[in-house]
ZAVODREN-963191 format. One record per residue (C-alpha): residue in one letter; x, y, z. Coordinates in Angstrom, 3 decimals, padded with zeros to 6 digits. Example, Ala and Ser with C-alpha at 12.3 -4.5 7.8 and 13.67 -1.06 7.14 Angstrom:
REC  residuo        xx        yy        zz
REC        A   012.300  -004.500   007.800
REC        S   013.670  -001.060   007.140
***
This chain:
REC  residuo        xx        yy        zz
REC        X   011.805  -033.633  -029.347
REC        X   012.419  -034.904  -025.707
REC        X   014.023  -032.877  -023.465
REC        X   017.641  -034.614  -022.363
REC        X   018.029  -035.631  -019.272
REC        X   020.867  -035.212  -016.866
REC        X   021.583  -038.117  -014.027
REC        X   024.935  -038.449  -011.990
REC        X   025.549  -040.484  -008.423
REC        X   028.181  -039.582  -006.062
REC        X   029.484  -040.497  -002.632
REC        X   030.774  -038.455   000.315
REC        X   032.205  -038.768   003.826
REC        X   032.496  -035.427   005.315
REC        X   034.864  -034.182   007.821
REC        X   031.961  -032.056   009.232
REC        X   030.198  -035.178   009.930
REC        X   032.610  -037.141   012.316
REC        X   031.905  -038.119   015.468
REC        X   033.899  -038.585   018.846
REC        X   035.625  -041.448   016.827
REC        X   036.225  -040.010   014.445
REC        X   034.055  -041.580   011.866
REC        X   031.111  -040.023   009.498
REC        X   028.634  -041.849   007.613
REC        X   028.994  -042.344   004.087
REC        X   026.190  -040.503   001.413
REC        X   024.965  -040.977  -001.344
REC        X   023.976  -037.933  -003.491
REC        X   021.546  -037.842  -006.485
REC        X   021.393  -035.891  -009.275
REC        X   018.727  -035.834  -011.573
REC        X   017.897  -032.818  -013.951
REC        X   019.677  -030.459  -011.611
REC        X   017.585  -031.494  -008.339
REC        X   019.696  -032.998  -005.854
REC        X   018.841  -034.923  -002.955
REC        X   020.983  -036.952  -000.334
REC        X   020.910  -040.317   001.307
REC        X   022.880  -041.154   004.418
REC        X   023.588  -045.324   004.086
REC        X   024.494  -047.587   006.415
REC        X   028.083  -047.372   006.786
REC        X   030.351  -045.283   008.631
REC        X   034.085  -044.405   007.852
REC        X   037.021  -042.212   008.394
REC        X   036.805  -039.405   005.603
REC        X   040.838  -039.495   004.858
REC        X   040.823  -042.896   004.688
REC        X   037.551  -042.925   002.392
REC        X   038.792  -040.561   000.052
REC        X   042.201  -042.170  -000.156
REC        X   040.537  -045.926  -000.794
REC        X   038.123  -044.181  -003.333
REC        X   040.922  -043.080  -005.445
REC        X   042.898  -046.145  -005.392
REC        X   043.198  -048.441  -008.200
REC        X   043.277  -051.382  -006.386
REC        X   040.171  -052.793  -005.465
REC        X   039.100  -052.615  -001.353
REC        X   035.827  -052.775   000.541
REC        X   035.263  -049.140   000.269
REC        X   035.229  -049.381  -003.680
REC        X   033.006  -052.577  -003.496
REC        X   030.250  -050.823  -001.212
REC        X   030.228  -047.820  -003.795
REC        X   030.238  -050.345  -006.597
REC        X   027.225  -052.607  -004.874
REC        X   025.356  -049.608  -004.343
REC        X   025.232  -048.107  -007.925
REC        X   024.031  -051.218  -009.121
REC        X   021.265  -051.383  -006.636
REC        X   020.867  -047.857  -008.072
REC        X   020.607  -048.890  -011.641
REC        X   018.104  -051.683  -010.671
REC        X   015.929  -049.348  -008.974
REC        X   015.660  -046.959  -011.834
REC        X   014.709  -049.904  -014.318
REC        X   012.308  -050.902  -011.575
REC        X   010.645  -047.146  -011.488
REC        X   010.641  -047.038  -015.500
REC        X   008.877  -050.964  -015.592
REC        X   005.995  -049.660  -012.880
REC        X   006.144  -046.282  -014.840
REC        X   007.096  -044.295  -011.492
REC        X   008.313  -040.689  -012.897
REC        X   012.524  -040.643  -012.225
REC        X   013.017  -038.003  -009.871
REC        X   015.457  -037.508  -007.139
REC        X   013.241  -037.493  -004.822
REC        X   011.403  -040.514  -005.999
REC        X   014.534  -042.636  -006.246
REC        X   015.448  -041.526  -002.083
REC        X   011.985  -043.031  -001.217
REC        X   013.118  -045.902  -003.198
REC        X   016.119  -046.160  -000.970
REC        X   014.377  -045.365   002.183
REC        X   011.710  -048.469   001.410
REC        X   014.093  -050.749  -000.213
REC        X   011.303  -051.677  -002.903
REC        X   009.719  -049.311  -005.716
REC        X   006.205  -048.896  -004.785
REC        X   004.145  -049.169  -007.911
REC        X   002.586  -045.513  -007.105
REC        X   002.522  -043.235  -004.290
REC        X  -000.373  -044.197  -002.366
REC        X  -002.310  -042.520   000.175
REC        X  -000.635  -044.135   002.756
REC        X   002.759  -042.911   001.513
REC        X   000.802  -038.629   001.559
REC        X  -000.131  -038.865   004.668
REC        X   002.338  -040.486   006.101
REC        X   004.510  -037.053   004.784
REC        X   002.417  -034.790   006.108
REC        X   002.269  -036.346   009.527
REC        X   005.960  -036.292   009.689
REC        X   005.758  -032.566   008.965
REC        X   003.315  -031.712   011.349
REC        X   004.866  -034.096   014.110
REC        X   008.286  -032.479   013.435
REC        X   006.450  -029.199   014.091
REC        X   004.977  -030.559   017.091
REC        X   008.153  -031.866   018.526
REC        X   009.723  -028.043   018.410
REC        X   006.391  -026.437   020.208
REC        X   005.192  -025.123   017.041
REC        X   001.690  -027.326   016.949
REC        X  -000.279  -028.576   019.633
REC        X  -001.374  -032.132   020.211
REC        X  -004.762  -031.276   019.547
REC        X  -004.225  -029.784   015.934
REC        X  -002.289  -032.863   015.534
REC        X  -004.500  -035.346   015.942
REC        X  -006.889  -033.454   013.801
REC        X  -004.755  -034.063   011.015
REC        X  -005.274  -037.714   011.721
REC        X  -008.946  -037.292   011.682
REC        X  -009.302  -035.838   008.207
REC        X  -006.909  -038.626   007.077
REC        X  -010.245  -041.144   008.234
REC        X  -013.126  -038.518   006.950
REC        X  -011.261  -039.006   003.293
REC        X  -011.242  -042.687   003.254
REC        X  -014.642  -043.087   004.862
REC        X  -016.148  -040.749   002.505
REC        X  -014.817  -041.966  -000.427
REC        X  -014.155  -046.079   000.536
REC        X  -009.748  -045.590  -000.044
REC        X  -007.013  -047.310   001.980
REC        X  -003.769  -046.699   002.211
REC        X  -002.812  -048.029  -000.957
REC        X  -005.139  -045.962  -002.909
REC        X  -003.097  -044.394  -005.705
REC        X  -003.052  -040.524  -004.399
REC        X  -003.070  -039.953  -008.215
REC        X  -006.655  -041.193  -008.616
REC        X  -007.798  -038.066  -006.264
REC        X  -010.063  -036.161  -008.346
REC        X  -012.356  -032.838  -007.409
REC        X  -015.399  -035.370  -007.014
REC        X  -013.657  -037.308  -004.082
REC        X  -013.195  -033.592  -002.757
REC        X  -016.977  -033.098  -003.281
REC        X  -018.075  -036.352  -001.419
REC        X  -015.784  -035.614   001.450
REC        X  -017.723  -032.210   001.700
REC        X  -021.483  -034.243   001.645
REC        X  -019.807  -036.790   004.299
REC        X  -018.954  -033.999   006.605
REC        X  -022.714  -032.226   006.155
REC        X  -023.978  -035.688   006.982
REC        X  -022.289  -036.191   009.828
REC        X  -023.900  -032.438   011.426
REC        X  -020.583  -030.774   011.384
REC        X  -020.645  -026.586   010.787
REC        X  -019.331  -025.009   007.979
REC        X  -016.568  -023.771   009.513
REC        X  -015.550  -027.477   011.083
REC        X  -016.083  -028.683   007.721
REC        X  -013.784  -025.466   006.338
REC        X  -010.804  -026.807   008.754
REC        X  -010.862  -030.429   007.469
REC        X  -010.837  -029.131   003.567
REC        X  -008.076  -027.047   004.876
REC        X  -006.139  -029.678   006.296
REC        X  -006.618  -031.997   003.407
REC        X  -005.339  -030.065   000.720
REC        X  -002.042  -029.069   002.956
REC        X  -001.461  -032.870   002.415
REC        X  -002.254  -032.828  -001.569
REC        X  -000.875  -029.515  -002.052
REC        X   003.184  -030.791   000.123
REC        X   002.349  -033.724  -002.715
REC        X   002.197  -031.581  -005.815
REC        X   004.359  -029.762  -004.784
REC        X   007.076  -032.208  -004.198
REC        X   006.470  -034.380  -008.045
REC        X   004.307  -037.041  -006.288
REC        X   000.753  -036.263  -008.558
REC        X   000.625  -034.782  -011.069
REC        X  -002.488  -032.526  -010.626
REC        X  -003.970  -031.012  -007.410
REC        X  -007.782  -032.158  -006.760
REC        X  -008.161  -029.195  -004.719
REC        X  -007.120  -026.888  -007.368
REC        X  -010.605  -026.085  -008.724
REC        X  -012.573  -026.721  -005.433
REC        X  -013.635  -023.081  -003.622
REC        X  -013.619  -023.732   000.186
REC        X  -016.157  -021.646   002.160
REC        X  -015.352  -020.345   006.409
REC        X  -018.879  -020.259   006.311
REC        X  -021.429  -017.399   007.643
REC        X  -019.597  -015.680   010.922
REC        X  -021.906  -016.466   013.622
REC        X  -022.628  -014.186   016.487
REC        X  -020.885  -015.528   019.554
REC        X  -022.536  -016.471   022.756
REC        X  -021.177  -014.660   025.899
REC        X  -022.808  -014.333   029.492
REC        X  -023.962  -010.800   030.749
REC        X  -023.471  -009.340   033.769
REC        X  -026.792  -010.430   035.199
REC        X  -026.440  -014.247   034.038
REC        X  -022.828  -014.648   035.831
REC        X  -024.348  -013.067   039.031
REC        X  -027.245  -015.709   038.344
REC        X  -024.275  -018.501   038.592
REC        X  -022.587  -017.083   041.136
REC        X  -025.930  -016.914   043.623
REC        X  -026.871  -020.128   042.248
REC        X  -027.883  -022.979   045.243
REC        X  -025.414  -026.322   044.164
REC        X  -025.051  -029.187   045.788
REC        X  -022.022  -030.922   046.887
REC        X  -018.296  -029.568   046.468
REC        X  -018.101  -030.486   043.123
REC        X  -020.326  -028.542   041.519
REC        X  -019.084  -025.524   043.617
REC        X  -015.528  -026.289   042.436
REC        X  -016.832  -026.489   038.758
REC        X  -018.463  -023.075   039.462
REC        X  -015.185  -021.165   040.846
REC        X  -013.088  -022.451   037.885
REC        X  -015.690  -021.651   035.648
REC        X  -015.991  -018.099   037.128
REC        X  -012.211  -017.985   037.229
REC        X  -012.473  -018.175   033.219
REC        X  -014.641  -015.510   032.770
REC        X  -013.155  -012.903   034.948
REC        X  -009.257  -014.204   033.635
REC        X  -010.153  -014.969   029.713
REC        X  -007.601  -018.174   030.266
REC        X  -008.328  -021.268   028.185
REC        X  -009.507  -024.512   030.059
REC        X  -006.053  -025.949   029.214
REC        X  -003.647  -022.809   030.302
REC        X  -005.682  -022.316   033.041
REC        X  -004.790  -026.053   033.999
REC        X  -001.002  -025.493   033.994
REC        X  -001.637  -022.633   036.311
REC        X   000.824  -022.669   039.567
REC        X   000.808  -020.230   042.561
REC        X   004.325  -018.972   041.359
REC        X   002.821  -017.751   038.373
REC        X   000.542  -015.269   039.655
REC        X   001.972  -011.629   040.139
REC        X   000.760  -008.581   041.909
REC        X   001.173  -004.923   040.207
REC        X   001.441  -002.693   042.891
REC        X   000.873   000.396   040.587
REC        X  -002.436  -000.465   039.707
REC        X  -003.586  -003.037   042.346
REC        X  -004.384  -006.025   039.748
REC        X  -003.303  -009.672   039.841
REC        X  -001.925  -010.677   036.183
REC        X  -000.408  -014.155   034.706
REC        X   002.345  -013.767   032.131
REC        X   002.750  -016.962   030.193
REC        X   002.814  -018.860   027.008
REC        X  -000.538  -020.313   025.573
REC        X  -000.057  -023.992   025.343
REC        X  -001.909  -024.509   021.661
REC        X  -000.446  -021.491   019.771
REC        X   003.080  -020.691   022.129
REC        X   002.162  -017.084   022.021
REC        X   002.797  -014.470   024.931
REC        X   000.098  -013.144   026.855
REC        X  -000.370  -010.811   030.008
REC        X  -003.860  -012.034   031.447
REC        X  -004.950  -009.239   033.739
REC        X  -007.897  -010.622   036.479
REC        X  -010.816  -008.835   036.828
REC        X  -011.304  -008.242   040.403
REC        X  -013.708  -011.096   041.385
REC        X  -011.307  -013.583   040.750
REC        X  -008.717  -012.820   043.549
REC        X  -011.879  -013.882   046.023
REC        X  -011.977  -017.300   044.135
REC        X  -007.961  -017.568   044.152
REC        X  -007.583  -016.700   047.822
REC        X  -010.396  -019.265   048.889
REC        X  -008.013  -022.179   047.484
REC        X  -004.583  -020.453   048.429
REC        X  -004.096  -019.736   044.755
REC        X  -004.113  -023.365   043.684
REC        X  -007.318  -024.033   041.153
REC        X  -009.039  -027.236   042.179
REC        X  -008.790  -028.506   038.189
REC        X  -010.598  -032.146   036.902
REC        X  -010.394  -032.757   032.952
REC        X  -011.871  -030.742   030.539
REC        X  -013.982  -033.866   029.658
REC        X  -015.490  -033.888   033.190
REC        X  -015.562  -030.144   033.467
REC        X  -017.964  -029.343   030.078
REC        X  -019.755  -032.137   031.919
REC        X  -020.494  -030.857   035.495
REC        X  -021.368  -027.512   033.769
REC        X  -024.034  -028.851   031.720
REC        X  -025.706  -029.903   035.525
REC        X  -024.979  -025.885   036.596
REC        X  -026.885  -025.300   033.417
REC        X  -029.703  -027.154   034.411
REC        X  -029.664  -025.845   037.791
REC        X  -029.495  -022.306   036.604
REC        X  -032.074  -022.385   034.093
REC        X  -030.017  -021.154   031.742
REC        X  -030.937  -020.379   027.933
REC        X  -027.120  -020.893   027.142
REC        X  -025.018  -023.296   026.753
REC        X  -022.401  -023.882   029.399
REC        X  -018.969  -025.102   028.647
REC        X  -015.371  -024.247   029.261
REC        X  -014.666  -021.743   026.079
REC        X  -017.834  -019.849   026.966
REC        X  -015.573  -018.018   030.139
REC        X  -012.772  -016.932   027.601
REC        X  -015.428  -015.828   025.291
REC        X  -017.073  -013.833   028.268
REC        X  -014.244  -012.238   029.377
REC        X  -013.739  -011.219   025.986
REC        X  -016.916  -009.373   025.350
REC        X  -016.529  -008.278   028.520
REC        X  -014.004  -006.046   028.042
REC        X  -014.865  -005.415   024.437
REC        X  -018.054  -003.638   025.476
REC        X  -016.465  -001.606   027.779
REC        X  -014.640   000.414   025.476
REC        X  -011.278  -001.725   025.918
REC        X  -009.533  -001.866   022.180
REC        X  -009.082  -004.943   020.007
REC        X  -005.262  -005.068   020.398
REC        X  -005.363  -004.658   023.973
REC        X  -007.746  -007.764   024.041
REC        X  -005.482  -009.820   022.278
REC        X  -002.629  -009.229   024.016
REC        X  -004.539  -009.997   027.172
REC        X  -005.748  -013.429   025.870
REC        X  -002.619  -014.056   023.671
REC        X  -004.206  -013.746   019.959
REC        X  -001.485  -014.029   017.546
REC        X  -003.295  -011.651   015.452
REC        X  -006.404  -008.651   016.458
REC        X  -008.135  -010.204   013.480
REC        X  -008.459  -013.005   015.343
REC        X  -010.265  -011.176   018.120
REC        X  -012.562  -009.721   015.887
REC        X  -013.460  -012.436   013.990
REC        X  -014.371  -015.168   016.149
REC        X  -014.655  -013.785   019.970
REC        X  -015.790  -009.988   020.757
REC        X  -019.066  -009.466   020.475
REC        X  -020.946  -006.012   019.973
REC        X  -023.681  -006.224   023.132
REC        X  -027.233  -004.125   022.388
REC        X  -026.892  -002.327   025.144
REC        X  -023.569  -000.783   024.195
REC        X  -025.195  -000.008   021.008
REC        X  -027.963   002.103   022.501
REC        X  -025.337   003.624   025.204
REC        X  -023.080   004.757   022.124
REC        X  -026.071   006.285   020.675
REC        X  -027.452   007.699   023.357
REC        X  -023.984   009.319   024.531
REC        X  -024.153   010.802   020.762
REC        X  -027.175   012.635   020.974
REC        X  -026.659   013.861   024.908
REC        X  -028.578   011.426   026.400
REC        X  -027.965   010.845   030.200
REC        X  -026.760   006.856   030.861
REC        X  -027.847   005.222   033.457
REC        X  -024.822   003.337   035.358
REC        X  -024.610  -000.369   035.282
REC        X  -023.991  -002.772   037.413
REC        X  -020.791  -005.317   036.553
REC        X  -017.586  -006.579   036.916
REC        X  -015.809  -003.207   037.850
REC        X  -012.581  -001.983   036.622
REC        X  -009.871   000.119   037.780
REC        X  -010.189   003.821   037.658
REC        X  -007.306   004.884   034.925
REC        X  -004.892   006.663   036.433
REC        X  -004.601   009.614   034.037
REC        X  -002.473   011.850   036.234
REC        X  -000.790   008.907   037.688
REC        X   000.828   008.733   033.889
REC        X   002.232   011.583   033.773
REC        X   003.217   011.659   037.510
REC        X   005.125   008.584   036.785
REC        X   006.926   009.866   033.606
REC        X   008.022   012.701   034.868
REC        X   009.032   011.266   038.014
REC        X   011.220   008.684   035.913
REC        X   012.726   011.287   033.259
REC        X   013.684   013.580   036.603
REC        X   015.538   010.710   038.677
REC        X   017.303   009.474   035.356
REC        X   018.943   013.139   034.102
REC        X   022.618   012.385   033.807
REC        X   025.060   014.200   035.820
REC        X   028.781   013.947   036.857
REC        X   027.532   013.571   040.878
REC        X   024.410   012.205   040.320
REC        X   023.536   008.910   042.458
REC        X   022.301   006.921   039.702
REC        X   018.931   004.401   041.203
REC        X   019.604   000.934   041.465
REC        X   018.752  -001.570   038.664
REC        X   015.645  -002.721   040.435
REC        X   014.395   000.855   041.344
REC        X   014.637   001.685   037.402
REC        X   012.927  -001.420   036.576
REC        X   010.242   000.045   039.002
REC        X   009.917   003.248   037.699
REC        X   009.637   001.447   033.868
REC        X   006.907  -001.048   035.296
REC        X   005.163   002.293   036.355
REC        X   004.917   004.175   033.017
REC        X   003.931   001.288   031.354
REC        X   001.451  -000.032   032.904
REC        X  -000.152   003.720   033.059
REC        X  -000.251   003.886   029.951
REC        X  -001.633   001.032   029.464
REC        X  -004.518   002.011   031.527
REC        X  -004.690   005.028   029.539
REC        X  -005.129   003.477   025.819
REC        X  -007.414   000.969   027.341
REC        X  -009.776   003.569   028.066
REC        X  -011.360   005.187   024.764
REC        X  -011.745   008.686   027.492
REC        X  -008.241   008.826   028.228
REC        X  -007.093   007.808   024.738
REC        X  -005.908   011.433   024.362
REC        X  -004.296   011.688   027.446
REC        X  -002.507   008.666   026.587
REC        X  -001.240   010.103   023.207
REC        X   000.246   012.731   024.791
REC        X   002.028   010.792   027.489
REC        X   003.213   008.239   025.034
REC        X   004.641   010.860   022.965
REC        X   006.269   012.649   025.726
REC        X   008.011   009.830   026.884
REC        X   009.252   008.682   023.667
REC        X   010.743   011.731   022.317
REC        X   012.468   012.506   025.473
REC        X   014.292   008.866   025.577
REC        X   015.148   009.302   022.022
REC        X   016.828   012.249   022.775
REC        X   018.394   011.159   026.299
REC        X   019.551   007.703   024.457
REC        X   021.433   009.447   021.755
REC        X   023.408   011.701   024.831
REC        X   024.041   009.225   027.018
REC        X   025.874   006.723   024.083
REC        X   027.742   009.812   023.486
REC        X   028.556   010.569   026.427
REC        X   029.583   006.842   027.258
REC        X   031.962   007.246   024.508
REC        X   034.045   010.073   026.138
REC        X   033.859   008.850   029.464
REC        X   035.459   005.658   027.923
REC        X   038.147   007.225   026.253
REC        X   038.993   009.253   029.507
REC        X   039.125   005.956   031.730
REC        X   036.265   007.599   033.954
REC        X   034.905   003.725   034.837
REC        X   032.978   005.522   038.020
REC        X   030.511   006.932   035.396
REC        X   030.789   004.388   032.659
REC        X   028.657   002.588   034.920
REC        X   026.154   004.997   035.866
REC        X   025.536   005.566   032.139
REC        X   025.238   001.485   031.454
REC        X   022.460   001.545   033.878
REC        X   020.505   004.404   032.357
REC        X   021.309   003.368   028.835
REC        X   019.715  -000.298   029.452
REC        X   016.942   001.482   031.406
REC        X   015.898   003.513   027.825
REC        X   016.609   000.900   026.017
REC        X   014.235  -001.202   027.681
REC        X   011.886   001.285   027.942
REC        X   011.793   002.199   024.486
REC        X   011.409  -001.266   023.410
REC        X   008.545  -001.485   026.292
REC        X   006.786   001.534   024.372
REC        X   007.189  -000.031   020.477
REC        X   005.601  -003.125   021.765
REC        X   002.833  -001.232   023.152
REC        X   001.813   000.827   019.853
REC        X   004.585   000.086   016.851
REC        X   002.228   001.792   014.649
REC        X   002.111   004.974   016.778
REC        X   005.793   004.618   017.769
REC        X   006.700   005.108   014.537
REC        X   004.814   007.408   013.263
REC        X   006.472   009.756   016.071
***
């Protein structure tokens, strides 16, 4: 027996819609088998006065719009049943939105969806330009692979067509991984489809998509930077190409955050003597503290902090000539310096989560997965350091010593200066904000180092429990002085309350997973 089927129209003008004027535009709201969707139409009115003209019985033009409209309504729906378009909500908006009843939805009409999604995404900082125009790509791979146009029923998408898109993409030279990506983009576009009653079947619900075999990743040693660095080049612009590619390895900055780079943005830590950017990547929006490597202040101070950048095209370019003038086995190009800087730092004992805060990986997975790189030579120093053997030193980009009494200096120095008492001359903001800057970036130092992990445990832990307990007297003693009018010392404990505060929320960023295990 069919199942019944439910279908109701209304109109609004809302009073939460008006503008300066006092008008809001009129809707009209679907109903079909309990989905609901809404349609703004081109008219605009007063909502007392709709309402009132609505219920009239006299006729007026508000009640002949209405009128005019459900008949356009009821011709569209004989329209969809004729070209045997299902009657959805949804289906009849689009019908509205077109002003015809397209005989299917076509190819055109998916991607055209899933390019509004992504560009809405786009618009709000969520997705980059480059991702964007990706999605654009795969759009072209599926029609050239399988000879569709935009008015290609998206119905007539089978697994084969999925099939011959993967053979196109082989053809054409592109890795498994590329190939993964543009499977990946095409089935968010048939999947926001199915999803949304458009087709009826997903052709990507039986197709497995394969990453493909992790590859190792290239990265420069020590002795092949030195080999660029020493390297003869002629003319400015290959010396320019040089320092910016440098600049990359010892900063891990992408080619396009490193080009958005301005003096201002480079900061000094006077605890630990390092230059650091603190920014937002351009393709992903995510935070990240990129700490230099000491080689690179020589390259920023020789331009007065201001990177002599070219495009990215031009750059890979010039640094296939370095390449060639270096003899080099590698590849050169601009993600090769991240990459470096990376494995760098990975093979020096730094952790995984460390590294992608530095670089601004959304995830450590991330890190893992596609950038840090176990070197052989750490493998036979690990060993060798197992069994006793003495280890020659090497010869690299140095780091800073940790400061592993520095840590605790600094904790203790801060946890002294903040005990609350009735005459106590409580530091200024900006001396607290010091003292914070301090511990942190000791610690830092400390779990970045796998022979101070320990030492950073204990520091962490210290410094922790003690604001826990200082927080919970100082709210209570906020409290009393409150109630007792003693303003003098309210404000001495808002200062130290917003300094553990801060602090605390400093140290759960750091290690959440050790935080709360405390």
């Amino acid at each position: 027996m069919p199942q019944r089927q439910t279908f109701d129209i209304s109109f609004y003008c809302r009073p939460s819609k008006v503008d300066k004027d006092g008008y809001a535009p009129v809707e009209l709201s679907i109903i079909i088998n309990g989905e609901r969707r809404y349609l703004t139409l081109q008219r605009r009115e007063r909502p007392d006065e709709f309402k009132r003209e609505r219920r009239s019985k006299k006729n007026n033009q508000i009640k002949t719009f209405c009128e005019n409209q459900k008949r356009l309504v009821d011709d569209y729906v004989q329209q969809m049943a004729a070209a045997g378009v299902e009657l959805t909500a949804e289906n009849l908006r689009e019908c509205f939105k077109r002003g015809y009843v397209s005989m299917r939805y076509s190819l055109g009409d998916m991607w055209r969806d899933i390019l509004d999604n992504a560009r809405a995404r786009l618009n709000a900082g969520d997705l980059s330009m480059e991702t964007y125009k990706k999605y654009v790509l795969t759009k072209r791979a599926l029609s050239d692979a399988n000879g569709f146009s935009d008015e290609t029923p998206a119905e007539d998408v089978d697994i084969q067509h999925v099939h011959k898109l993967q053979f196109y993409l082989r053809d054409k030279g592109l890795s498994q991984p590329t190939i993964y990506h543009y499977h990946s983009r095409a089935k968010a576009a048939f999947t926001l489809a199915f999803l949304r009653g458009k087709i009826k079947s997903n052709p990507y619900a039986g197709f497995k998509m394969s990453k493909g075999a992790h590859k190792p990743r290239i990265f420069l040693t020590d002795a092949e930077l030195q080999q660029i660095a020493n390297a003869k080049l002629n003319g400015d612009r290959l010396q320019k190409v040089r320092d910016l590619f440098l600049f990359q390895c010892y900063s891990g900055l992408a080619y396009s955050d490193m080009a958005l780079l301005e003096p201002s943005d480079f900061k000094f830590n006077k605890a630990t003597q390092q230059i650091y950017v603190e920014k937002r990547r351009k393709k992903t929006n995510e935070v990240f503290t990129a700490v230099l490597l000491k080689d690179a202040k020589a390259i920023l101070e020789k331009y007065d902090y201001r990177l002599p950048l070219l495009t990215n095209q031009k750059y890979n370019s010039y640094l296939k000539e370095i390449q060639d003038t270096c003899k080099l086995d590698k590849e050169l190009h601009s993600h090769l310096g991240r990459t470096t800087y990376v494995c760098y730092l990975f093979n020096k004992g730094v952790s995984a989560d460390v590294i992608a805060k530095l670089v601004g990986h959304s995830t450590v997975k991330t890190t893992l997965r596609f950038y840090a790189e176990m070197d052989k030579s750490t493998l036979f120093r690990e060993v060798g350091a197992a069994e006793g053997t003495p280890q020659t030193s090497t010869k690299g980009i140095a780091l800073p010593e940790v400061p592993s009494e520095a840590a605790i200096t600094a904790i203790n120095k801060y946890l002294e200066s903040t005990v609350y008492k009735d005459t106590l001359a409580v530091p200024a903001n900006a001396t607290l904000v010091k003292y914070e800057d301090t511990i942190m970036n000791a610690l830092v130092a400390l779990k970045s180092d796998k022979r101070t992990y320990e030492t950073y445990k204990v520091a962490f832990a210290k410094c922790k429990n003690n604001l826990d307990t200082r927080l919970t007297f100082q709210e209570g003693k906020m409290r009393q002085c409150k109630k007792a009018g003693d303003d003098a010392n309210v404000r001495k404990l808002n200062l130290l309350i917003k300094s553990s505060k801060r602090l605390l929320q400093a140290l759960r960023s750091l290690d959440a997973r050790f935080y709360n295990n405390l």
